[in-house]
N, CA, C and O atoms as a printed pandas DataFrame, in Angstrom:
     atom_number atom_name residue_name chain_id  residue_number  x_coord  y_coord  z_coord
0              1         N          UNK        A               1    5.907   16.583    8.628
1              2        CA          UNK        A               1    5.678   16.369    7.205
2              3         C          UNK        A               1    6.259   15.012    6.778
3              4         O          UNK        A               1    5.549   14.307    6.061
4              5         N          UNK        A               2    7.339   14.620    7.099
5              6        CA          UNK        A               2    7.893   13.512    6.946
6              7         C          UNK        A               2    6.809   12.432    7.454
7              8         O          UNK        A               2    5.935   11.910    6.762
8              9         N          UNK        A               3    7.077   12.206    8.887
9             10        CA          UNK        A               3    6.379   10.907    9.273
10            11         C          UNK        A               3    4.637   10.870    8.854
11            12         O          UNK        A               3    3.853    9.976    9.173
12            13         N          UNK        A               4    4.298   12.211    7.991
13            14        CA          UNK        A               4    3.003   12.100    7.448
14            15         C          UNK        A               4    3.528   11.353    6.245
15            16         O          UNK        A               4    2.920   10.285    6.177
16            17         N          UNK        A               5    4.396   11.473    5.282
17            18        CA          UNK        A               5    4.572   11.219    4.220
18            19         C          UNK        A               5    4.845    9.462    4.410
19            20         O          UNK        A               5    4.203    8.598    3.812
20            21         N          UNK        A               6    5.768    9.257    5.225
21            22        CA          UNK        A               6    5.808    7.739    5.365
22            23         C          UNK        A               6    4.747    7.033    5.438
23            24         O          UNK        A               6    4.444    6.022    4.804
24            25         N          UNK        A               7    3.764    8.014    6.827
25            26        CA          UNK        A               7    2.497    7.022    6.936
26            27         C          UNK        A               7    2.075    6.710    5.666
27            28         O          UNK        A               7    2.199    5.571    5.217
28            29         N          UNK        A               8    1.514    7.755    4.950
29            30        CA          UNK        A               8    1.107    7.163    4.030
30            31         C          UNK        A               8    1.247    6.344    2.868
31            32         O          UNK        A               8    0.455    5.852    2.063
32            33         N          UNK        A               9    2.626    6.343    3.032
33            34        CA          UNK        A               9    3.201    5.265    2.123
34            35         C          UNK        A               9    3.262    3.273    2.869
35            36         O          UNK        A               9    3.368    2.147    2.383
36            37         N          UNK        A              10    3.133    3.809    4.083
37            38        CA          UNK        A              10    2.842    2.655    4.548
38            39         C          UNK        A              10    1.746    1.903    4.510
39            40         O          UNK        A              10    1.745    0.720    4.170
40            41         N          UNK        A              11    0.550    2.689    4.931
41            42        CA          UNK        A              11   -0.945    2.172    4.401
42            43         C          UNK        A              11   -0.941    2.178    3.029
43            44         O          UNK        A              11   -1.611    1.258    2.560
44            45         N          UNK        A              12   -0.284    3.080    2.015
45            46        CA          UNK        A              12   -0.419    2.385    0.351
46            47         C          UNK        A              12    0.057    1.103    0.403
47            48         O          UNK        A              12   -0.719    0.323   -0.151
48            49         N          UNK        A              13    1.083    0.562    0.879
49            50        CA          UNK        A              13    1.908   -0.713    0.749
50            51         C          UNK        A              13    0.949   -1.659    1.112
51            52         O          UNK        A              13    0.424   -2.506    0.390
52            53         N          UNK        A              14    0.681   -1.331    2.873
53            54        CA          UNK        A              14   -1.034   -2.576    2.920
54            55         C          UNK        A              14   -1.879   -2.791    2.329
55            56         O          UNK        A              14   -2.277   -3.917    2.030
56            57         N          UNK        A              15   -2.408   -1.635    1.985
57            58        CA          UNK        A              15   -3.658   -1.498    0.989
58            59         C          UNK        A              15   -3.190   -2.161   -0.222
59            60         O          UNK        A              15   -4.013   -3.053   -0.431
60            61         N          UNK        A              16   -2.309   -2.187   -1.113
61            62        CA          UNK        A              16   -1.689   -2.842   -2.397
62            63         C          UNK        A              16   -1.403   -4.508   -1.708
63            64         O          UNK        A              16   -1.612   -5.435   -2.490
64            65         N          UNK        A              17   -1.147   -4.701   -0.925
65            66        CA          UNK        A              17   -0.755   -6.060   -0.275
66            67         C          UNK        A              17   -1.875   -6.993   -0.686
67            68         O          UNK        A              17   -1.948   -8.006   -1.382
68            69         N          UNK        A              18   -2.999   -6.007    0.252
69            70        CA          UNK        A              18   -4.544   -6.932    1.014
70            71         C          UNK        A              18   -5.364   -7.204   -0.841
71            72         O          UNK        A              18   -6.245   -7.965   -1.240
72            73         N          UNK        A              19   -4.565   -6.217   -1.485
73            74        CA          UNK        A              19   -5.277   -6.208   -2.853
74            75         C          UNK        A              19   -4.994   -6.860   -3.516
75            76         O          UNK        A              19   -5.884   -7.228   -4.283
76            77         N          UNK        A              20   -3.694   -7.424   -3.696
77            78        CA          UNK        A              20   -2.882   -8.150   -4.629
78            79         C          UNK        A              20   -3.194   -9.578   -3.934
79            80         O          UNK        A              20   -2.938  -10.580   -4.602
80            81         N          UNK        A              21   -3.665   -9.714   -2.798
81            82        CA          UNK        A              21   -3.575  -11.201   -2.043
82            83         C          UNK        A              21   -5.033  -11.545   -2.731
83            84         O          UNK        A              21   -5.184  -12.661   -3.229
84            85         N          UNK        A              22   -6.154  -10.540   -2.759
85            86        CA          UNK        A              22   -7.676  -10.607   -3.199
86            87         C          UNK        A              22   -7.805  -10.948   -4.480
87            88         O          UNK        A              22   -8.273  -12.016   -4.875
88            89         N          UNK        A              23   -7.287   -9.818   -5.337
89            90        CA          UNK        A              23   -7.688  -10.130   -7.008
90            91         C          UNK        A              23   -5.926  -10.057   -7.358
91            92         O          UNK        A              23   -5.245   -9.335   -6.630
92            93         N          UNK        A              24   -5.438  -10.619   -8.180
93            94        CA          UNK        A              24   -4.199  -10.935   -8.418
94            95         C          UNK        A              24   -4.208  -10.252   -9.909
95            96         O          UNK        A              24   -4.361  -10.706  -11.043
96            97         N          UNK        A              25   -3.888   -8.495   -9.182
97            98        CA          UNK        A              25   -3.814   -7.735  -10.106
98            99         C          UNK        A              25   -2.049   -7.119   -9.683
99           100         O          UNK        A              25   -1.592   -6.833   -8.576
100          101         N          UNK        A              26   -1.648   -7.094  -10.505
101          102        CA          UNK        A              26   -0.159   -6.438  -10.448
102          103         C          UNK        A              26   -0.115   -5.069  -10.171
103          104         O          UNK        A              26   -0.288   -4.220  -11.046
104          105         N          UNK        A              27    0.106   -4.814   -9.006
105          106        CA          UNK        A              27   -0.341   -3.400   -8.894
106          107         C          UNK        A              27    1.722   -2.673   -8.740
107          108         O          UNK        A              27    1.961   -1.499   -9.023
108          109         N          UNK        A              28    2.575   -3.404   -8.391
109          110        CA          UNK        A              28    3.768   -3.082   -8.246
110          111         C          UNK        A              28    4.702   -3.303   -9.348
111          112         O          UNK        A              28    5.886   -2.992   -9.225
C-alpha cells in the first residue's frame, strides 16, 4: 500500500513537472 501510494505521488510530481515546463501554469 505504501510503495503504491508513493508511486503515485511520484508520477503526479512528473506529470506536474512536464506540465509546468509546457504551459506555465502554477500547478504547485
Amino acid at each position: 500500500m505504501m510503495i503504491v501510494m508513493v508511486n503515485m505521488k511520484l508520477m503526479n510530481i512528473l506529470e506536474t513537472k512536464t506540465l509546468k515546463t509546457k504551459n506555465k501554469k502554477s500547478w504547485w
